[in-house]
LUMTOR-432177 format. One record per residue: residue number from 1; x, y negated, z negated of N, C-alpha, C in turn. Coordinates in steps of 0.02 Angstrom, whole numbers. Atoms other than C-alpha are relative to their C-alpha. Example, Ala and Ser with C-alpha at 12.3 -4.5 7.8 and 13.67 -1.06 7.14 Angstrom:
<pts>
(1 (45 59 0) (615 225 -390) (45 -60 0))
(2 (-42 59 3) (684 53 -357) (-39 -55 -37))
</pts>
This chain:
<pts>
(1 (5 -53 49) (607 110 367) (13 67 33))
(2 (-14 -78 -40) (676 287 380) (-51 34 1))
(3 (54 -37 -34) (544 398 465) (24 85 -43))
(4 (-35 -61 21) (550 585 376) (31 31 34))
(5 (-11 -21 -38) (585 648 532) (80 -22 41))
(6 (-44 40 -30) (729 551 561) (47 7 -71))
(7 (-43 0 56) (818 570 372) (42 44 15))
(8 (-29 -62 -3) (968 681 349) (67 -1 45))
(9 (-38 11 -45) (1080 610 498) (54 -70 -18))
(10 (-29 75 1) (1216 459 498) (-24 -65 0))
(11 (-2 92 2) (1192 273 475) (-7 -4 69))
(12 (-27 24 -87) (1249 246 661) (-44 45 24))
(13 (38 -62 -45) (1170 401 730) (-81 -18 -22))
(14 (75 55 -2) (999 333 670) (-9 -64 26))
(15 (27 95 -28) (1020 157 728) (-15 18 59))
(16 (-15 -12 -63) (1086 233 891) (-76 33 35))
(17 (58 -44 -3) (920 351 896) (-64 -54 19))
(18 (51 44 9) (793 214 858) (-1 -62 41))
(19 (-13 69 -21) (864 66 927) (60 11 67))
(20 (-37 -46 -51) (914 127 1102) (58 -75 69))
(21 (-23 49 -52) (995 -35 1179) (91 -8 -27))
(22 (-79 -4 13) (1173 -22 1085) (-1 81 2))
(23 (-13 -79 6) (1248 167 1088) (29 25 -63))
(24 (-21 -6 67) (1323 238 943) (50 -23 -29))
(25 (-32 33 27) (1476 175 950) (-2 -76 -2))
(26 (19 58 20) (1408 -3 968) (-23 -2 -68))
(27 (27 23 105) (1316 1 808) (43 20 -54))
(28 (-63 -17 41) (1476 79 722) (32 -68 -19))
(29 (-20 59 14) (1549 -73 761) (-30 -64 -34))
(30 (51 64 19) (1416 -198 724) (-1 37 -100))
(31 (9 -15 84) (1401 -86 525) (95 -17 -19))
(32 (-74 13 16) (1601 -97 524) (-6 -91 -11))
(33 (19 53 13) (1559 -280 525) (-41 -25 -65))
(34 (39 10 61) (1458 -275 368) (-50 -42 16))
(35 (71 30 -13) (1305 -318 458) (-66 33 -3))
(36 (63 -50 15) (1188 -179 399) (9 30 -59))
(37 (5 -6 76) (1121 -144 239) (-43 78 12))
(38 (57 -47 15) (1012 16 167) (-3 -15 -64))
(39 (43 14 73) (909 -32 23) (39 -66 -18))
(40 (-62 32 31) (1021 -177 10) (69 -1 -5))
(41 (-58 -5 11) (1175 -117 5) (26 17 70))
(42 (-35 -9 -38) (1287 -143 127) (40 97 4))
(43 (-40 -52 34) (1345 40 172) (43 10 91))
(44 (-40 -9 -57) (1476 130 293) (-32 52 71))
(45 (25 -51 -55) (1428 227 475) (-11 64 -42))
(46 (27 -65 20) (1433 384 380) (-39 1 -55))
(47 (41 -14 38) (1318 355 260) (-72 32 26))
(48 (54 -49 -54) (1170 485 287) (-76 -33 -54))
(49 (47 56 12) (1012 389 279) (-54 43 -26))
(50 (47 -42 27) (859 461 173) (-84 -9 29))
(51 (90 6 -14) (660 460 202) (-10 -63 -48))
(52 (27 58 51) (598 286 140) (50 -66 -1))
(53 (-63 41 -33) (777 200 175) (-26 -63 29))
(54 (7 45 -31) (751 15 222) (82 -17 15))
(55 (-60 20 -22) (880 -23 332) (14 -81 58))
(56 (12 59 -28) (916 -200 385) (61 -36 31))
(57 (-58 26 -37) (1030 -300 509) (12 -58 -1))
(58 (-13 78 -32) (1096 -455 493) (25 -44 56))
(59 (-31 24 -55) (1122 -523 664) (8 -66 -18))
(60 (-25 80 13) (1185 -705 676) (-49 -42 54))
(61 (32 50 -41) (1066 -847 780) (67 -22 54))
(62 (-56 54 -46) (1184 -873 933) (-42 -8 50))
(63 (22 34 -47) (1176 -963 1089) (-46 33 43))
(64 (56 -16 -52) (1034 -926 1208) (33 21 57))
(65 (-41 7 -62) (1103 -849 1351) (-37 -44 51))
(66 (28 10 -60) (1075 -935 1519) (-68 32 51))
(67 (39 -29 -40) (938 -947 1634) (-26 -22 72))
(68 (15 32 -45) (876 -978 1804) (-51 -44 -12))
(69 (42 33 -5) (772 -1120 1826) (-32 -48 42))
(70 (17 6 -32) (731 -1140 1978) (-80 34 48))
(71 (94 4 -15) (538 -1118 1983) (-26 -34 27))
(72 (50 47 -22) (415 -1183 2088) (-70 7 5))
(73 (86 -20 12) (223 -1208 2096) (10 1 69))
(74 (15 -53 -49) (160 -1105 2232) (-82 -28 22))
(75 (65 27 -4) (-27 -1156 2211) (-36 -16 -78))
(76 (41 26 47) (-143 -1254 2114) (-81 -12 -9))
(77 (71 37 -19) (-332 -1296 2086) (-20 -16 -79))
(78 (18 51 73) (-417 -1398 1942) (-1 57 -68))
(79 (36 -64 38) (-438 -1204 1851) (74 20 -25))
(80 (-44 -27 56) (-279 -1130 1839) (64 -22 68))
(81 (-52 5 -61) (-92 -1125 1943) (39 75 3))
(82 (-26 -38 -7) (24 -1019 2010) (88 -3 22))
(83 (-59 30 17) (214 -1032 1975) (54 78 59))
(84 (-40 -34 -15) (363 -942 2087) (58 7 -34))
(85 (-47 -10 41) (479 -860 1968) (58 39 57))
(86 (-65 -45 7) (658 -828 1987) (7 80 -8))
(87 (-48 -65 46) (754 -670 1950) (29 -25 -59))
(88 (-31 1 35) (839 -666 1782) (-31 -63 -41))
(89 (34 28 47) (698 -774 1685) (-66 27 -28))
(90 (63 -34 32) (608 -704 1552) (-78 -65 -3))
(91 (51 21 2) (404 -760 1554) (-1 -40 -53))
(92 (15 32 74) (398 -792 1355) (51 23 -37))
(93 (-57 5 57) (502 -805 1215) (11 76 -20))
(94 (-13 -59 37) (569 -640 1169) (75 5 -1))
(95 (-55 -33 28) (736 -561 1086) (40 -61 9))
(96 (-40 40 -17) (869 -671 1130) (-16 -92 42))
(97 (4 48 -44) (782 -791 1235) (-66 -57 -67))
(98 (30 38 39) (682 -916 1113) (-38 -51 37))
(99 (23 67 -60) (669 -1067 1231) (17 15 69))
(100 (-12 6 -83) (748 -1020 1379) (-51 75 39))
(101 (14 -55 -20) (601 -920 1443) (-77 -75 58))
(102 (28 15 -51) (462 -991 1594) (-58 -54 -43))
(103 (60 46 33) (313 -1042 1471) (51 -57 -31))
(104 (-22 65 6) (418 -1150 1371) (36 -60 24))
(105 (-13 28 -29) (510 -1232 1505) (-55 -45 22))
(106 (66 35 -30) (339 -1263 1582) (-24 -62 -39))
(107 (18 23 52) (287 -1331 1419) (39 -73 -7))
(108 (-36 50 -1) (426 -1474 1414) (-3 -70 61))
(109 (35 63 -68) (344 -1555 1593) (-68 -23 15))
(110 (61 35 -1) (191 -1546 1567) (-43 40 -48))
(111 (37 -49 91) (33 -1480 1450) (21 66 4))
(112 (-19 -70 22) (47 -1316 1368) (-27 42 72))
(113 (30 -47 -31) (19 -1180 1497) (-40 66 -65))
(114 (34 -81 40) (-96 -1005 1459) (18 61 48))
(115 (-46 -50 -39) (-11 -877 1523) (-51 74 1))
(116 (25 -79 -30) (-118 -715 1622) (37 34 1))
(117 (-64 -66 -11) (9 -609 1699) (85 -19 -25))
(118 (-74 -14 50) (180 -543 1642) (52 32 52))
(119 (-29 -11 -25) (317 -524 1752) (81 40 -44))
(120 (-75 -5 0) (504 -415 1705) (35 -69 -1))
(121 (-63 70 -8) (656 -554 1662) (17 5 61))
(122 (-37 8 -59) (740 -483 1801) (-45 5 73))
(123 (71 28 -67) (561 -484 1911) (-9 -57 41))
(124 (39 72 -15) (541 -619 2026) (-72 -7 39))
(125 (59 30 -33) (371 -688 2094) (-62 -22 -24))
(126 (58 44 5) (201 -742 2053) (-4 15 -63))
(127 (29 4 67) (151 -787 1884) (-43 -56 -20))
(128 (95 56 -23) (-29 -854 1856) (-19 -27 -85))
(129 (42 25 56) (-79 -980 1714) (-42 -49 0))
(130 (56 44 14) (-235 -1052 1652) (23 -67 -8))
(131 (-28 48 37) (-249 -1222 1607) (-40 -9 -49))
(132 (28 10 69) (-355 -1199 1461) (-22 77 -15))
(133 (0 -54 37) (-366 -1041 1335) (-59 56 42))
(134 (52 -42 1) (-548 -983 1410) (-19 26 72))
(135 (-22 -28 -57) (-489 -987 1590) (52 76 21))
(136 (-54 -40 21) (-341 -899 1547) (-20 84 -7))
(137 (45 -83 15) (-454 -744 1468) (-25 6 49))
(138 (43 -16 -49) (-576 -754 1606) (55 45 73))
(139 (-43 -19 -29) (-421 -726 1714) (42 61 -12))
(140 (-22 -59 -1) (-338 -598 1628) (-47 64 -8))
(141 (39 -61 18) (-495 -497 1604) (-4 20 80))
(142 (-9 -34 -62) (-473 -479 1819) (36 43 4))
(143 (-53 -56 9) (-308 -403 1781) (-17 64 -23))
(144 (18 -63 29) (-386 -277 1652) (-37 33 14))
(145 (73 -37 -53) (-550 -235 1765) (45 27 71))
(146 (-44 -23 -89) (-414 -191 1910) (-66 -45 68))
(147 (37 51 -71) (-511 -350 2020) (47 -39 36))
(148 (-35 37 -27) (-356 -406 2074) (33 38 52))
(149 (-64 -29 -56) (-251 -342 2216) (80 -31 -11))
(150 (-71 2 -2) (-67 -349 2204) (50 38 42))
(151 (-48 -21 -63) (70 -315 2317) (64 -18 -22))
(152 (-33 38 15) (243 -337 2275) (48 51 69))
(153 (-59 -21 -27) (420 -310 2372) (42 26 -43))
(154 (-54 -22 57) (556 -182 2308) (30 5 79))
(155 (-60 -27 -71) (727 -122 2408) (20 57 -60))
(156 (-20 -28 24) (772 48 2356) (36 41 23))
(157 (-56 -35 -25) (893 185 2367) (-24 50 37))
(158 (30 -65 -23) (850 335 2496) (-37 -28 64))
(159 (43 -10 -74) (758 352 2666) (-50 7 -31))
(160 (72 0 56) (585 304 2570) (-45 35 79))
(161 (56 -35 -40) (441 412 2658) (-47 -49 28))
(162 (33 59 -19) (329 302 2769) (-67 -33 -18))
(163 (52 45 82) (189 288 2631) (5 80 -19))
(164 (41 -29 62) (109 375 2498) (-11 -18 -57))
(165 (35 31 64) (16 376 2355) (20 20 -76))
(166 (0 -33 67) (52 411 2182) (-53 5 -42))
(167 (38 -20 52) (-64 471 2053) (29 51 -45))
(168 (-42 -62 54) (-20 549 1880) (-8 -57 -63))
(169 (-7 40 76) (27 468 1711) (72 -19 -23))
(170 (-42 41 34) (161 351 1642) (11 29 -73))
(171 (-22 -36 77) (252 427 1479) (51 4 -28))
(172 (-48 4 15) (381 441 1383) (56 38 46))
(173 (-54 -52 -37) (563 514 1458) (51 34 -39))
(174 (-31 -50 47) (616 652 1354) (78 8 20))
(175 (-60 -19 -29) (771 678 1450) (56 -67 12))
(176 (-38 75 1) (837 484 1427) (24 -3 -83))
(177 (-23 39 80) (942 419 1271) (-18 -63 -10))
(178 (29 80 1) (854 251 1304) (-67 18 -7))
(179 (65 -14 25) (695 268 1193) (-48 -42 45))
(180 (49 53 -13) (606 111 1292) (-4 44 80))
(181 (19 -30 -52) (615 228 1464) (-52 30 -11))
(182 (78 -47 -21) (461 302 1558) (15 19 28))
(183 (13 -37 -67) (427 422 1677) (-42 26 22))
(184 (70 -14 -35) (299 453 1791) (-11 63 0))
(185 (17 -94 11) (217 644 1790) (-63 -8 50))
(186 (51 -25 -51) (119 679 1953) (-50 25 -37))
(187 (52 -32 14) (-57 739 1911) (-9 70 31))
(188 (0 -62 -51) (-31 874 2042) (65 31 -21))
(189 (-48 -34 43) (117 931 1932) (-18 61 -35))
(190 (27 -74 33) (80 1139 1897) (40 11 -79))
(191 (-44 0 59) (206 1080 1754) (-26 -42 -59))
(192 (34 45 45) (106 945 1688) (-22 24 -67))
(193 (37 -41 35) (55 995 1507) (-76 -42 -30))
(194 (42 59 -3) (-120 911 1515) (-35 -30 -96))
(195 (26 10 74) (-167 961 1314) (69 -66 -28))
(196 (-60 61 -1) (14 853 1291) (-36 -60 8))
(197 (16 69 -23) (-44 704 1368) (-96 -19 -56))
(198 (83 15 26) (-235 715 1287) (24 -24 -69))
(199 (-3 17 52) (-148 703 1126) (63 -53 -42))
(200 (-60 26 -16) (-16 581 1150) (4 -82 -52))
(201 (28 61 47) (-101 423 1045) (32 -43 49))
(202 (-8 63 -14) (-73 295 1189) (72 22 48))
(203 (-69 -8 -21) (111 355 1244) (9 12 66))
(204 (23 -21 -70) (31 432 1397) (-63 -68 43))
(205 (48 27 -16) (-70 329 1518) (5 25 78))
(206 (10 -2 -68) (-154 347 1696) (45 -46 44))
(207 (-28 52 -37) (-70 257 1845) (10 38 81))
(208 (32 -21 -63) (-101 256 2023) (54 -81 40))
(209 (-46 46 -38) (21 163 2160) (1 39 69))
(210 (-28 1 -58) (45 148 2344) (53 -12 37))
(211 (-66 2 -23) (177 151 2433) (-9 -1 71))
(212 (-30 -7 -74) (245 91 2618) (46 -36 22))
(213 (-52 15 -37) (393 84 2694) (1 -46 66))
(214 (-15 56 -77) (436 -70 2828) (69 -6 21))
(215 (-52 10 -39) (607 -53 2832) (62 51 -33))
(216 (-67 10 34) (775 27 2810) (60 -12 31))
(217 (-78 34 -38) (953 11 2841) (50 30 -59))
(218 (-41 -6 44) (1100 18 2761) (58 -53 -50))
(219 (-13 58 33) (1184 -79 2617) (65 31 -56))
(220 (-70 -28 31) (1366 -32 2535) (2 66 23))
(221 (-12 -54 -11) (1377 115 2634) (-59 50 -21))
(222 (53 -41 19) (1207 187 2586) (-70 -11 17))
(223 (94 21 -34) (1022 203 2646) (-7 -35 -62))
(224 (46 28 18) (909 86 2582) (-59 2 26))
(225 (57 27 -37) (730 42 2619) (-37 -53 -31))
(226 (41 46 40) (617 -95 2597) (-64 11 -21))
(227 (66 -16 0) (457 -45 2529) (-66 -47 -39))
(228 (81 42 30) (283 -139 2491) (-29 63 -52))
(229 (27 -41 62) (217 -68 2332) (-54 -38 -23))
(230 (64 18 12) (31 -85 2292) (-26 39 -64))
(231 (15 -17 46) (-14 -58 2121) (-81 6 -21))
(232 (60 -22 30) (-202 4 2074) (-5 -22 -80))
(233 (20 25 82) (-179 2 1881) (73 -73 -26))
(234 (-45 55 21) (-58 -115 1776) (54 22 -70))
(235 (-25 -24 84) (60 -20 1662) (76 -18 7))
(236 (-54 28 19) (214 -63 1581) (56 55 40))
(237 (-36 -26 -43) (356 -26 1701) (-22 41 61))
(238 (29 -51 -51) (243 64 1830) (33 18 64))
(239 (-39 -15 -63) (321 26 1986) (63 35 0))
(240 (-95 -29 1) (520 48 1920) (-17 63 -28))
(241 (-11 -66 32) (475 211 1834) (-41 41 65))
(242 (16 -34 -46) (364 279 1975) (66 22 61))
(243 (-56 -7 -45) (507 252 2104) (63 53 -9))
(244 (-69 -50 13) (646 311 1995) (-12 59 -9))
(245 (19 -85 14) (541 475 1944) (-16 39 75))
(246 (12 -28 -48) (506 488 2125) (78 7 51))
(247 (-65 23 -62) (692 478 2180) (17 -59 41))
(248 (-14 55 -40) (700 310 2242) (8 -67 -52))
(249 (-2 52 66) (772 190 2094) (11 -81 50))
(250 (13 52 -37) (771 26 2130) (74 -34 11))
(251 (-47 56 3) (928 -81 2184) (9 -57 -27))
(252 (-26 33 64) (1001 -174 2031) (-47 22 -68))
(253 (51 -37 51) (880 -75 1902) (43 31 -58))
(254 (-25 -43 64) (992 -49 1752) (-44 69 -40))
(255 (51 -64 35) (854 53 1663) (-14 68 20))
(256 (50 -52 -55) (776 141 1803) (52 30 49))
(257 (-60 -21 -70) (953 174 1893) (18 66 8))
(258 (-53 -91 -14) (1060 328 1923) (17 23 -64))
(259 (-1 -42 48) (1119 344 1754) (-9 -45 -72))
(260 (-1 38 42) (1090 292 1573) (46 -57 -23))
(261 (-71 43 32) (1273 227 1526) (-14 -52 40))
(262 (-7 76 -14) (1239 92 1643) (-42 -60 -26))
(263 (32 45 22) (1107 21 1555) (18 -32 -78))
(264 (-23 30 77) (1191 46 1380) (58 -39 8))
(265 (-65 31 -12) (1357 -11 1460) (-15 -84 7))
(266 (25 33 -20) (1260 -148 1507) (-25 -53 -61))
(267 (33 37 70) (1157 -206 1344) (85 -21 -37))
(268 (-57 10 44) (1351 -188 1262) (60 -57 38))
(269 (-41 35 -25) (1422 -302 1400) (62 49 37))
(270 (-63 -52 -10) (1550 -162 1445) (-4 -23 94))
(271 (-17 -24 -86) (1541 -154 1635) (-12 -59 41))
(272 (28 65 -47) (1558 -321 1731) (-17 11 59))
(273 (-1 -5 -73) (1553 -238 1894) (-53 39 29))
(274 (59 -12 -2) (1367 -201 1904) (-32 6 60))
(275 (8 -2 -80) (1348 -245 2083) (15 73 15))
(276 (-47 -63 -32) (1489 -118 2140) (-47 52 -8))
(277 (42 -78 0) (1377 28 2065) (-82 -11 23))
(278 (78 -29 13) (1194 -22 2074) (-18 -59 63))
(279 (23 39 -65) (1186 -144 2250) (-20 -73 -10))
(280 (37 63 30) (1122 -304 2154) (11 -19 -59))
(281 (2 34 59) (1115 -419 2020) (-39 20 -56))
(282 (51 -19 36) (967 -388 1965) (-60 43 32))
(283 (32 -81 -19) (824 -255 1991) (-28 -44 52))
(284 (18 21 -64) (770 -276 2172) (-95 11 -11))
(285 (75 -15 -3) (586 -302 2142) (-50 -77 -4))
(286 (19 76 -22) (469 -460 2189) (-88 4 16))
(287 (73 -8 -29) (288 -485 2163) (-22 -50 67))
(288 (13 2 -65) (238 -535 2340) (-78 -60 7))
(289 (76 7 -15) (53 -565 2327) (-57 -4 -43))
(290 (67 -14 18) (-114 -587 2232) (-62 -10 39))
(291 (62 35 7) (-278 -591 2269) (-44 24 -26))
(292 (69 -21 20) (-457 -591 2195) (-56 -64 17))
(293 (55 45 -21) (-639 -663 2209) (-10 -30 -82))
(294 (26 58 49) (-675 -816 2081) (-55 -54 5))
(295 (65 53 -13) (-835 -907 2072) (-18 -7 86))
(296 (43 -9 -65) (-892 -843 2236) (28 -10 65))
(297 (-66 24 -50) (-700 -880 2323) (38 51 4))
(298 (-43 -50 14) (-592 -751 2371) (95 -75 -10))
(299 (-64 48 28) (-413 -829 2312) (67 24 39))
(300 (-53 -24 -2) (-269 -773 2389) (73 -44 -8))
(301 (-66 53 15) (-81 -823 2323) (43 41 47))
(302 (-67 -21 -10) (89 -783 2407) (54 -18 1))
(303 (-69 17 30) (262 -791 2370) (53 28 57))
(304 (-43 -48 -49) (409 -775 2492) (60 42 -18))
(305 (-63 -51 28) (516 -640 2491) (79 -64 -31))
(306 (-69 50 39) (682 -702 2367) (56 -7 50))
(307 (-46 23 -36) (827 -773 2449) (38 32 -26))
(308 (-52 -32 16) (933 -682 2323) (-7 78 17))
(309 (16 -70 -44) (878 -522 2400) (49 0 42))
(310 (-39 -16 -33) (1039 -459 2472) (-8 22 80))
(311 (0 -54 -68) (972 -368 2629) (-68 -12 24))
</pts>
């Protein structure tokens, strides 16, 4: 539904606005197709969309794209397990991926899993499930009490500093045409506007990360480094948006990269040669590590660094 705030503009130039993974002239094409209605009626890109406007897309059910599926269990005990994910497999069923995503694979070898943590598609490493619903909670309520320790591996662009810490807040990125971007805002920012953030309904959140450097080098003609990243809280995109707001995007990070067009070029299929600009396949980032204390055990999991890790 059209938002008031949003009436008044093009067909396309609203999809493009709202729905930030095609660009404008993608969704031109997709309405030139007579696959988007308002109120029903099929109409053309320049139709200028009103307040109240239901506007609806008929996409078509196609094939699932591909996925890795080369997972393995990592560790087990009678309570819950712990699975080593790939790169380039989503956790659970979302957008495109229906079946080809980690739980329901799981699901086809043996009982249902309960799925705790949530890894990125293009994330690889530890992902922890119950084997019954009340484990499962008990487990993710470690995650939400911050009782877990986590550690993961990234490789990014730049001579990374030999630690530090971040503190500040996760938020929207005013300065992106990709509505689903964040960006981190130092707390120690004299720019910060803190009444902003107090009144943000959710958009804003705390977030706190460590950072240290073990290695760099160079990789297509450009610094890299390898850095261990230790996350305190647990927010959506924390690490890739901390990095990239701190100057150090991650190697293969469509989102979080150097510039937007590669991520829309990207969603639209446009640019096969993804490597060439961004060092990788997929975003260089790898949870590493858990641990916490359970029934009076400290637990620790680990995962080895990926093989598809270029460097």
């Amino acid at each position: 539904m059209v938002k008031k705030e949003e009436a008044g503009v093009r067909l396309d130039q609203f999809l493009a606005s709202r729905f930030t993974y095609y660009s404008r002239s993608g969704w031109k094409k997709i309405i030139d197709q007579n696959k988007i209605s308002v109120d029903q009626k099929i109409e053309k890109a320049s139709c200028l969309v009103k307040e109240g406007d239901i506007v609806e897309y008929y996409s078509e059910i196609s094939e699932e794209p591909p996925v890795r599926s080369d997972f393995i269990l990592i560790y087990e005990n009678p309570e819950f397990f712990a699975i080593d994910k790939p790169g380039d497999l989503p956790v659970h069923a979302s957008g495109r991926y229906r079946k080809n995503n980690l739980v329901d694979l799981l699901a086809t070898i043996s009982d249902r899993p309960y799925l705790v943590n949530r890894l990125d598609r293009e994330t690889s490493g530890i992902v922890l499930f119950g084997k019954n619903p009340k484990i499962s909670s008990e487990l993710s309520d470690y995650f939400a009490n911050r009782k877990v320790k986590k550690i993961y591996l990234a490789l990014v662009w730049g001579e990374f500093p030999i630690s530090f810490r971040s503190y500040g807040f996760i938020g929207p990125d005013p300065s992106s045409s990709v509505r689903k971007k964040r960006k981190f805002y130092s707390a120690s920012d004299p720019n910060l506007e803190m009444e902003k953030v107090g009144r943000s309904n959710g958009e804003w959140e705390t977030c706190e990360t460590k950072f240290r450097r073990i290695k760099t080098g160079i990789h297509q003609g450009k610094i890299y480094s390898k850095v261990l990243c230790l996350p305190k809280t647990g927010r959506l995109h924390q690490i890739r948006a901390t990095l990239y707001s701190s100057g150090y995007p991650l190697l293969g990070d469509k989102l979080y990269g150097v510039d937007d067009r590669i991520f829309l070029e990207f969603i639209e299929g446009k640019n096969p040669d993804l490597f060439e600009s961004l060092g990788m396949e997929r975003q260089a980032l790898h949870s590493l590590g858990l641990s916490f204390s359970h029934k009076g055990n400290r637990i620790r999991i680990r995962s080895n660094p990926p093989s598809d890790f270029p460097i």
